[in-house]
N, C-alpha and C positions, 0 to 999 in steps of 0.2 A: 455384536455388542460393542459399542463404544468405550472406552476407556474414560477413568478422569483425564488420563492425562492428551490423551486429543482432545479433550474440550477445552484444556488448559492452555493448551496451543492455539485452540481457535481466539482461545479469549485473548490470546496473548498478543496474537495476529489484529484483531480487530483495537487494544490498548494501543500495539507499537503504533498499527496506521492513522490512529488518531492525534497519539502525540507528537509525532513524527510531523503529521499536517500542522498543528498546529504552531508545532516550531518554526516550520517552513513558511506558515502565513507569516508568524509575528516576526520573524530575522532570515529574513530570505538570503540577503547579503553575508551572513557569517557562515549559511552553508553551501552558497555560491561558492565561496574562495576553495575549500579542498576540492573542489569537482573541476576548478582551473575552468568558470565560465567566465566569461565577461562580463563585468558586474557593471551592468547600466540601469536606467531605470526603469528602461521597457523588460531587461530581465529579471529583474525583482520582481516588479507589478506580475508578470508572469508565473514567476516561481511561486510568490506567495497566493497567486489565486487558484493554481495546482493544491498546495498547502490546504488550503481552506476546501476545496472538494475529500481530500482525503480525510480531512478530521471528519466530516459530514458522513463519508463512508464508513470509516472507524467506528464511531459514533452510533451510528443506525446497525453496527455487525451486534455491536458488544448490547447494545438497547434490545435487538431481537433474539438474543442468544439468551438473554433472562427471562425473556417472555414465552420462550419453549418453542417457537413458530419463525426458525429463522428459513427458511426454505427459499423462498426467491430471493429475500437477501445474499443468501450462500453464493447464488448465481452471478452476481452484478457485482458481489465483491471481488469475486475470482477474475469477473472481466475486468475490472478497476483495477487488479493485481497482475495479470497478465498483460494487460494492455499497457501498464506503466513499464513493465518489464522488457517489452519492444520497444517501445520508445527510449527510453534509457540505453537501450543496445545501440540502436539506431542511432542515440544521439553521440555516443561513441565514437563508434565506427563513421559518422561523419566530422567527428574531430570539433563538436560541440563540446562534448564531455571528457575528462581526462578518462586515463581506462579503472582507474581508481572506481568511478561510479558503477563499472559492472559488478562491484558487491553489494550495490544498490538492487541494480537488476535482476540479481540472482536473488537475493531476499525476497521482492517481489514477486519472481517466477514459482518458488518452492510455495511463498505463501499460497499464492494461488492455485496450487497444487492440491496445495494441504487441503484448502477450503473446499476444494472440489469433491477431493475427497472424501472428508465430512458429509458431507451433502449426500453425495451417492450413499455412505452408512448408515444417514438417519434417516435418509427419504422415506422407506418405509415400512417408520416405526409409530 
């Protein structure tokens, strides 16, 4: 049996990735500066076109999550959450990203945990 309150997390999960995108598309530059990237225009343009796939993710979690049939979705957000979660490590540990950004990537990883999670619960209900 699922809980509200893991739905409420799912929902929360697919709100934060959306806002969060879309912060990221519209002011790439003011969340470059605490991550200590080098704020050029190739990594704007970069950052904010990251940005704008995550709201699109976000976006399509929280949209199939009202329509009662989020099941593949479930799947492609967790890899869209996972996957960001490597990369942001990786960008790390290559001395792209300050180590500040791994509570980036820990958000990301749990999120996509979480969702995983969900999925396997409600798969078949």
């Amino acid at each position: 049996m699922i809980s509200e309150t893991e739905r409420s997390a799912v929902r929360a999960v697919a709100v934060l990735t959306a806002v969060s995108g879309v912060a990221q598309a519209a002011a790439p530059g003011a969340l470059l500066r605490p991550l200590r990237v080098d704020d050029t225009p190739a990594t704007r343009q970069l950052f904010g076109t990251i940005g704008m796939f995550m709201a699109v993710v976000g976006g399509l979690l929280l949209a199939s999550l009202r329509r009662g049939d989020p099941q593949e979705v479930l799947v492609w957000t967790a890899a869209q959450k996972l996957g960001a979660a490597g990369a942001v490590a990786l960008g790390v540990r290559r001395s792209v990203f300050s180590p500040r950004a791994l509570l980036v990537a820990g958000f990301d990883f749990c999120s996509g945990v979480l969702v995983l999670d969900y999925r396997r619960r409600t798969r078949h209900r």
